[in-house]
FIVEX-214635 format. One record per residue: y, x, z of N, C-alpha, C, O in turn; residue in three letters. Coordinates in steps of 0.001 Angstrom, whole numbers, padded with zeros to 6 digits, always signed. Layout:
<sites>
YXZYXZYXZYXZALA ...
</sites>
This chain:
<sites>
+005771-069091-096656+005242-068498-095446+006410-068049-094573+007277-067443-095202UNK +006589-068179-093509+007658-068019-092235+007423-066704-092144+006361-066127-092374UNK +008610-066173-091745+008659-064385-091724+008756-064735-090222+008875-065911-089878UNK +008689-063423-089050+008524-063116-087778+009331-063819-087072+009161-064490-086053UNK +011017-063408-088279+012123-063991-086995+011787-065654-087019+011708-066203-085920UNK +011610-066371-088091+011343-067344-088029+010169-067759-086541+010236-068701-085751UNK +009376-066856-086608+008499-067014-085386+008894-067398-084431+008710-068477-083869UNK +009620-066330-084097+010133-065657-082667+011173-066690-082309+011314-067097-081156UNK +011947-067130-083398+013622-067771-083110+013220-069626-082345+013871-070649-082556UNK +011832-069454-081384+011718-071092-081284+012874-071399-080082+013579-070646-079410UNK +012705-073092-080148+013585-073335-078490+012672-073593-077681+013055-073719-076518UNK +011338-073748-077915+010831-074200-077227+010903-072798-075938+011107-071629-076267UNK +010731-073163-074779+010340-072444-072865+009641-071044-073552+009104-071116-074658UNK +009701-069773-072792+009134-068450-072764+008566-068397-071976+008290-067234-071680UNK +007930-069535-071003+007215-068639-070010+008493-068309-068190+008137-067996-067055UNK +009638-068527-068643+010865-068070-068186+011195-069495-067653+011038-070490-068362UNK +011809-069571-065965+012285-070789-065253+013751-071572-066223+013964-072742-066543UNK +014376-070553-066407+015198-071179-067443+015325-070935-068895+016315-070869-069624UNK +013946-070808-069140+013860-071120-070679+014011-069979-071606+013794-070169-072803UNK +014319-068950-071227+014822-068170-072326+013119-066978-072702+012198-067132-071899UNK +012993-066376-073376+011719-066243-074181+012220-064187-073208+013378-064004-072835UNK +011447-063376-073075+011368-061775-073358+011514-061304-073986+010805-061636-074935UNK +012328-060257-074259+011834-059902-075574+011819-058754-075571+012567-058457-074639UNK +011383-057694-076089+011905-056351-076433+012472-055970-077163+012080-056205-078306UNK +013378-055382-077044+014649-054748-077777+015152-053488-077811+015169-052783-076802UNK +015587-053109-078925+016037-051988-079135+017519-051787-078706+018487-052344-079223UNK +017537-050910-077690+018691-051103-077375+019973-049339-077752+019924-048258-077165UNK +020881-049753-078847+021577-048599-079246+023246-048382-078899+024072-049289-078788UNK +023448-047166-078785+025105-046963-078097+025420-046543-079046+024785-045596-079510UNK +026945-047269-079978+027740-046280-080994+028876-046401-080150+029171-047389-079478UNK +029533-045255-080237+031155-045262-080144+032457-045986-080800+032722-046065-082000UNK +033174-046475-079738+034288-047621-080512+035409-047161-079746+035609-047671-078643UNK +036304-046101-080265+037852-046170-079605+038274-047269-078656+038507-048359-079177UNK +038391-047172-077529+039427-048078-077179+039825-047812-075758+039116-047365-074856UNK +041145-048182-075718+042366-047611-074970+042583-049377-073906+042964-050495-074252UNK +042309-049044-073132+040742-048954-071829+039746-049078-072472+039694-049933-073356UNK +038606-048186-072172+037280-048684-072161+036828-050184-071636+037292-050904-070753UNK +035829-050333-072467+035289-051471-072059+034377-051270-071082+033333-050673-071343UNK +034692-051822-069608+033649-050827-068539+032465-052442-068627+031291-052314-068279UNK +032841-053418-068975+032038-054514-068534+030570-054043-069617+029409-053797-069287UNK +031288-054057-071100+030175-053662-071886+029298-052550-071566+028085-052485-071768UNK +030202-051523-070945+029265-050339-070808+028773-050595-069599+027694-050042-069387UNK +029195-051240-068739+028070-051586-067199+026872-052285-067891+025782-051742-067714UNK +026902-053327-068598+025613-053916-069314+024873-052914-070003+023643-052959-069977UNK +025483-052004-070622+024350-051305-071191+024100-050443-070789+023608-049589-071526UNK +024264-050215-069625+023561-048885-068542+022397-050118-067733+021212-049844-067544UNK +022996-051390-067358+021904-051891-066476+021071-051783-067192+020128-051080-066830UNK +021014-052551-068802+019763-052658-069581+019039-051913-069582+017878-052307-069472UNK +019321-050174-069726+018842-049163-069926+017909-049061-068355+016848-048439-068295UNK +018417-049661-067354+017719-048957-066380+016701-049933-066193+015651-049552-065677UNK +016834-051178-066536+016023-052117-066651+014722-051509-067222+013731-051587-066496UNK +014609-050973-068304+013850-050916-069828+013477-049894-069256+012405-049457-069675UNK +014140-049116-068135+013381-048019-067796+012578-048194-066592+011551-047583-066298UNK +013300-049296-065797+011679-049586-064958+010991-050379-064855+010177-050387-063931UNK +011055-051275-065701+009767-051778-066294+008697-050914-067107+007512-051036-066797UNK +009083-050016-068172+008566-049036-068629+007587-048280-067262+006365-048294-067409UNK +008097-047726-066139+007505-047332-065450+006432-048406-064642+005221-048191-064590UNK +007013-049454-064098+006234-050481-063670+004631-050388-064083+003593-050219-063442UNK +005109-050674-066130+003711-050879-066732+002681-049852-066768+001486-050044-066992UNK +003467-048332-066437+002517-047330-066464+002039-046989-065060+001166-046121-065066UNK +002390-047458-063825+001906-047659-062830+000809-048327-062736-000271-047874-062355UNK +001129-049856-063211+000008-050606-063311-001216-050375-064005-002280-050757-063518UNK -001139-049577-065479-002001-048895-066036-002773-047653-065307-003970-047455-065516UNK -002143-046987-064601-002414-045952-063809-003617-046496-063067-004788-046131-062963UNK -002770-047691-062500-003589-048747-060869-004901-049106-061232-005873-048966-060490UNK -004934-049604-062459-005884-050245-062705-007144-049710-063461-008249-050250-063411UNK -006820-048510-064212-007954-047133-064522-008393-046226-062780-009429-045610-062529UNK -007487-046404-062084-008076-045982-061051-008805-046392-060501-009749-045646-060240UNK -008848-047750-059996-009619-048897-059781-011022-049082-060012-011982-049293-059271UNK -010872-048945-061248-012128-049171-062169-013293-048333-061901-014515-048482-061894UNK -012242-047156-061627-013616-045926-061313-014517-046417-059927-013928-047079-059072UNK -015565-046163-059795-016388-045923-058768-016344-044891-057277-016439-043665-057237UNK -016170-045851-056130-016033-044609-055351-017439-044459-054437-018473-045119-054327UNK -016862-043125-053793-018264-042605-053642-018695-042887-052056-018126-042780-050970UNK -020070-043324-052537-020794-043646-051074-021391-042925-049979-022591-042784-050213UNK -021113-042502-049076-021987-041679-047928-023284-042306-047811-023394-043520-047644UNK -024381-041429-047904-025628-041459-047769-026218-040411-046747-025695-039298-046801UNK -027263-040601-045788-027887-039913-045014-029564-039991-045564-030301-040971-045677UNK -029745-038922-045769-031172-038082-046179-031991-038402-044891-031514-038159-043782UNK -033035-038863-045024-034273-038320-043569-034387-036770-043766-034476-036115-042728UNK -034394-036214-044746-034967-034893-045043-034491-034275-044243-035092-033823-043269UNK -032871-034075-044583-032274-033060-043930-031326-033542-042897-030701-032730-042215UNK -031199-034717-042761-030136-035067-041789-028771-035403-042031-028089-036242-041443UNK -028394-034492-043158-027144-034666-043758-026527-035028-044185-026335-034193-045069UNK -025549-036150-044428-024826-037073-045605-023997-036733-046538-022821-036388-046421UNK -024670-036842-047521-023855-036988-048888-023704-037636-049736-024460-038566-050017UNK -022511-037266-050484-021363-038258-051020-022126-038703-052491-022155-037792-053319UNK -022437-039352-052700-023372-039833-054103-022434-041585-054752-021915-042557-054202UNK -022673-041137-056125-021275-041824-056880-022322-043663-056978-023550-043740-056924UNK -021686-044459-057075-022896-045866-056850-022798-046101-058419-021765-046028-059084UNK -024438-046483-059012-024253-046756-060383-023704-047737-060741-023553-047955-061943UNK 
</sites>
């Protein structure tokens, strides 16, 4: 039986114009001495981070968008009775 990475590791297209698959990742900072810093590595792993962070937001927007959505809004109605319109939710 094929374990996950086996899954995951195809060549076949992601969905992606040039081929490469999404993925999510864990992304971790250890410390490594060195006399210059590596600013290229650490520019990549600040973009990633900001990446991961707005997409993260993106999806909870869209979640937001789309429970809002869903709800019902409310219709103005006018009574003969009284003349008055009110706001009544549509079943």
């Amino acid at each position: 039986m094929p374990n996950t990475q086996d899954i995951h590791n195809t060549k076949r297209g992601g969905g992606r114009p040039d081929g490469r698959r999404q993925q999510l990742r864990n992304i971790s900072v250890r410390s490594v001495r060195r006399d210059p810093p590596d600013v290229r590595k650490l520019g990549r792993a600040i973009i990633r981070l900001a990446l991961a962070e707005a997409e993260a937001e993106r999806a909870a927007q869209a979640a937001h968008t789309a429970s809002a959505s869903s709800e019902p809004a409310p219709v103005e109605t006018a009574t003969a009775s009284d003349g008055v319109a009110s706001a009544e939710a549509r079943p």
